[in-house]
N, C-alpha and C positions, 0 to 999 in steps of 0.2 A: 485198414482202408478197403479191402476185399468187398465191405457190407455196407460202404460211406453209402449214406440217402440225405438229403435236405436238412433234417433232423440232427445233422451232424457241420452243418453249416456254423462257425464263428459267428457271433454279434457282430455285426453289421452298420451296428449305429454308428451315425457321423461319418458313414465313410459312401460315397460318390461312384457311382457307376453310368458308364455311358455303353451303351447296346445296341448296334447299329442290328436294321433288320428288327428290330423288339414287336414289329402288327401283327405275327403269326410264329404258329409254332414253334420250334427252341428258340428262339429269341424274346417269344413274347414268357414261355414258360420258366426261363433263365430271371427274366426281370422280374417278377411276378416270386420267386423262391427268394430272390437277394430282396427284395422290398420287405416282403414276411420275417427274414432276417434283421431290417431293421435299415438298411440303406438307401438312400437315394436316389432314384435311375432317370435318367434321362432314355427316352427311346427314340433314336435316331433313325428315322423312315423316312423313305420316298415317299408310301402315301400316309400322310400325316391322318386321314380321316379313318384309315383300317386302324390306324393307330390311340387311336382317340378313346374305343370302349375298353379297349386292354389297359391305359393309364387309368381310366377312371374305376373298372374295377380294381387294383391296386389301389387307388385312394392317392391321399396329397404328398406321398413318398415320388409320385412319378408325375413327370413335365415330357412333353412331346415334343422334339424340334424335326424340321426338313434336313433332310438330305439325301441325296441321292447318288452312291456310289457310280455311277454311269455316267457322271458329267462331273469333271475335274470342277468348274467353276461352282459347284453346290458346294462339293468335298471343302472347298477354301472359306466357305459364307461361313457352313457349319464350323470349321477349324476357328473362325475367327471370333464366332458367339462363342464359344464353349469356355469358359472361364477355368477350366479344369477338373479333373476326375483321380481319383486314388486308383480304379481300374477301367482298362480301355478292353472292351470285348469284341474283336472283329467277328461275328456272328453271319451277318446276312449275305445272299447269296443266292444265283438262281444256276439248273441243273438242265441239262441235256437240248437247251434248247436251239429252235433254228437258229440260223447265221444273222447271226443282228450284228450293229456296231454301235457303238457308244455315240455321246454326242462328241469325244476328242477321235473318233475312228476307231478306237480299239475293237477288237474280236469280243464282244459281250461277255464271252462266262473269266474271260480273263481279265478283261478292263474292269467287270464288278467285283469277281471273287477277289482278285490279286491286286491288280495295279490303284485300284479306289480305296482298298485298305492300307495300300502301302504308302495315299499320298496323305491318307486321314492320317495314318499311325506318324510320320515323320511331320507333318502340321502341328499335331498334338504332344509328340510327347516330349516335349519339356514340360507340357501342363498337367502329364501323370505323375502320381503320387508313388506307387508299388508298382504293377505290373498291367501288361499285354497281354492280352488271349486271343489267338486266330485261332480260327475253324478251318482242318481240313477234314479231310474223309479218307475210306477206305480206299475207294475211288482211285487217290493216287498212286493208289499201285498199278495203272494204266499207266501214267502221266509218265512224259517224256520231255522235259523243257526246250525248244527246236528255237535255240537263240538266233537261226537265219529266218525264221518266221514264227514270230511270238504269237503276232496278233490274224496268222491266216489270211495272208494275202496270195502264196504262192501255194499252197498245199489245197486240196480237195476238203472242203470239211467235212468234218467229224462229228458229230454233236456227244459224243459220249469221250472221247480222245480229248476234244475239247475243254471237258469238264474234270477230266480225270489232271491232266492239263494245270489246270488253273489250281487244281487241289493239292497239286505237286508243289506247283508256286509257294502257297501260303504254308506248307508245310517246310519247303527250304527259307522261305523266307522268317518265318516265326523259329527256327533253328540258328539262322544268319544276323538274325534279330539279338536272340542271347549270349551269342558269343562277343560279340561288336559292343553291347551293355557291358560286360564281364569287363574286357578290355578295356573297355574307358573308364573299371573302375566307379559303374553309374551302380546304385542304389534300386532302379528301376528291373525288373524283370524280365525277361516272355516264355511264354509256357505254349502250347498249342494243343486241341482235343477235337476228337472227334467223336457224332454221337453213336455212332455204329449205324446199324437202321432202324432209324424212326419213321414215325408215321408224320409226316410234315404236308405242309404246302407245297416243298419242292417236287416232290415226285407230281407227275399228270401235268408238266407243261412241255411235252415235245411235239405235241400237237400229230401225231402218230398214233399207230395203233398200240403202241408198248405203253400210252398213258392206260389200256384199259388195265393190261397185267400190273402195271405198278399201281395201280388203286385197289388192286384182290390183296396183290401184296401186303397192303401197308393193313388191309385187314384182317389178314389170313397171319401171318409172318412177321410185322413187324412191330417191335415196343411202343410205348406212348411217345409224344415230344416231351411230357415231364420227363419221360424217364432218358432220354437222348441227352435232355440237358445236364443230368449229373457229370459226366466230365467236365464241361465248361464250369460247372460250378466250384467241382473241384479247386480247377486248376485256376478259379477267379476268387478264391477266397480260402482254402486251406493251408495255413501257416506251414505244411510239410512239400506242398508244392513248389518242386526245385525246379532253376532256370531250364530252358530249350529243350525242358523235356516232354514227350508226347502222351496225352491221357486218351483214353477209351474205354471204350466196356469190356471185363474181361471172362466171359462170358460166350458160347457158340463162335468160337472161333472171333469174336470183336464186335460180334452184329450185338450183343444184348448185354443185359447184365450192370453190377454195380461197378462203380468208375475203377481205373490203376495204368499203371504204365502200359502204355500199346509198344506193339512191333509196329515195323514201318520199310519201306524197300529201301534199302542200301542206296539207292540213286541219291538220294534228301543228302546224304551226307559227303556226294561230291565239291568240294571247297571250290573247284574252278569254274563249278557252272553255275553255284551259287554267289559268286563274288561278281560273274560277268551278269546272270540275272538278276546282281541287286545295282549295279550301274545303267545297265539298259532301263529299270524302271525308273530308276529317279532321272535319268534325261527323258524317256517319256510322259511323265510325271512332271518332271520340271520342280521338283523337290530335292530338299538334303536335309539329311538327318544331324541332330546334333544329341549325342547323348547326356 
């Protein structure tokens, strides 16, 4: 596994992928390696039109639907077309930015990273075949989950606390995910990865001066988005790929390199704040899981 690249991706044929975030980088580069593989992607974006030349270069392996992780009522449209997918890839996601809210209120990097994957992934998955894959980041090793303010009504905002935050979320949640499967005895999986640092479209949107350092970065220092998306790929298609466990690059300390088990902070694997932040989302959510 140390040297896994694309090249080492299973056939793919006849099997169904859905890719939220797929208009740009690891998401669009993720759908774009499992299609050359042989599978069929849907890429599920807000903007349907960024979305458009990344399907068509792919060819008739890929279909584009709406959705928009920021507004529950998209989340539910999209859940309801989707006839089903063998894997479900929570991918997309936006990084350090100002204080926005969603259109349900939520605190933006948490309402799109966490709570909109978590009402997609509990819509959907009776309609998954194999397994889950959320995206966090290194990030959460900031993230502190503040169950008396999820979503930043009483705290000072953070724009990087925030994000670090939300990446904690999908990292306990994609954890809280495969234990809860295991237990009910489901067939289903979740795996979670992260790309270490790639060069994406997240970085250069905090509208600050630190977008000019993260755009030296991302060409001085940091990997391709091909090369980010080998964890997810892994962990969305390698038959060795075991449940709630966490992939990354292993590699300068996790920023690069060929995909394998990542570390991760000890926080992820507290049961009490995991169990209360997975009931707190599904009443904000207005969702329940059935495995």
């Amino acid at each position: 596994m140390s040297k896994w690249t694309t090249a080492d991706i299973p056939d793919q044929t006849g099997r169904r992928f859905v890719v939220t975030g797929a208009n740009s980088g690891l998401g669009a580069e993720t759908a774009k390696a499992l299609a050359k593989a042989g599978a069929t992607v849907t890429l599920a974006c807000r903007n349907v039109n960024k979305a458009q030349p990344v399907a068509a270069e792919i060819g008739p392996n890929a279909t584009v639907a709406q959705l928009d992780l920021a507004d529950l009522a998209s989340v539910r449209t999209f859940a309801d077309s989707c006839d089903g997918a063998d894997v479900l890839i929570n991918n997309a996601g936006v990084m350090a930015i100002p204080m926005r809210r969603t259109a349900d209120g939520f605190e933006m990097q948490m309402g799109t990273n966490h709570l909109g994957h978590f009402a997609l992934t509990a819509l959907l998955l009776p309609k998954i075949a194999d397994r889950v894959v959320t995206l966090s980041s290194s990030m959460h090793q900031i993230g502190r989950i503040d169950l008396d303010d999820l979503n930043w009504e009483a705290r000072r905002y953070r724009r990087w606390r925030a994000y670090g935050d939300s990446k904690m979320a999908n990292l306990m949640f994609g954890k809280e995910l495969a234990e809860r499967l295991a237990a009910a005895g489901s067939s289903t999986s979740s795996m979670i990865a992260h790309p270490g640092y790639a060069a994406t479209e997240l970085q250069g949107r905090s509208e600050t001066v630190e977008d000019v350092f993260m755009k030296f970065g991302n060409k001085i220092f940091a990997q391709s988005a091909a090369e980010g998306a080998l964890p997810t790929l892994y962990a969305a298609t390698s038959p060795d790929a075991t449940n709630g466990t966490f992939y990354g690059p292993t590699e300068m300390f996790g920023s690069r390199g060929a995909p394998g088990v990542s570390g991760y902070h000890k926080r992820a694997d507290d049961a009490g704040v995991r169990d209360k932040l997975w009931t707190m989302s599904e009443q904000l959510t207005k969702t329940d899981f059935v495995a």
